[in-house]
N, C-alpha and C positions, 0 to 999 in steps of 0.2 A: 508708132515710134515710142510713144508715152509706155504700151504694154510690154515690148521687148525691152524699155529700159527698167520698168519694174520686175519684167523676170530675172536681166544679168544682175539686179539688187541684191535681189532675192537669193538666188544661186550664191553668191557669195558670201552673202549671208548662212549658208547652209539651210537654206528653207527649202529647198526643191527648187520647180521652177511653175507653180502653180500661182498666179499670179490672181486667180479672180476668188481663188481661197481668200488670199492675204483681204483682198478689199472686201469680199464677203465681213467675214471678222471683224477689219477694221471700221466698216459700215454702221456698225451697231454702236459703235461711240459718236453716243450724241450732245449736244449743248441744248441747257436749261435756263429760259429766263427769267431771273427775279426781278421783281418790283416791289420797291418798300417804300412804303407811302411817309412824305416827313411836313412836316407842320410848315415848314419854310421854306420847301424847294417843290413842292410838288411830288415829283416822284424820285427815285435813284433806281435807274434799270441797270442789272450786270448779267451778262453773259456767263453763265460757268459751263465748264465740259464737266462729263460725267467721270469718274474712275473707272479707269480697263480693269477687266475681270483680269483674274491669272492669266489666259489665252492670251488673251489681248498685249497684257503687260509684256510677256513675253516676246511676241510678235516686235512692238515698241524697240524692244532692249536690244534684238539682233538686227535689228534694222537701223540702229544708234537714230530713234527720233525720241523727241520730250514732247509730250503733251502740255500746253499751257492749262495752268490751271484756269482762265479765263480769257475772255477774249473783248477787244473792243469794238463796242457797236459804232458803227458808221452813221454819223447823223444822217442820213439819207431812210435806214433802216427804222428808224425812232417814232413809232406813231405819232402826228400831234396832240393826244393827251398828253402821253407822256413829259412832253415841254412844258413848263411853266412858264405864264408871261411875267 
């Protein structure tokens, strides 16, 4: 269901109806974790997503989605280093 509704997306979009393109492509956008070490907290971890190449952006723009520029981690996801007591 998930695939035939990314391909009538897609078609409407004017993308064709090549659906394992689009997620090929969009695949490759990935999230990078920083850790910056601070004198009084221990660490500060933030999630960032990478920037879509031109393809990509493009893809993005006819598909009307926004990429966050970052994302939030789930304390569940947070190594215990990362925690400061």
């Amino acid at each position: 269901m998930l695939w035939k509704t990314l391909e009538l997306w897609q078609q409407r979009s004017g993308l064709g109806n090549s659906p394992r393109t689009v997620l090929e492509e969009l695949a490759r956008i990935q999230t990078q974790d920083v850790i910056l070490p601070t004198d009084t907290h221990g660490e500060i971890r933030l999630r960032c997503v990478t920037q879509p190449d031109p393809v990509q952006a493009a893809l993005l723009d006819r598909l009307v989605l926004v990429l966050p520029k970052r994302m939030r981690l789930a304390e569940a996801e947070i190594p215990d280093i990362a925690i400061s007591a």
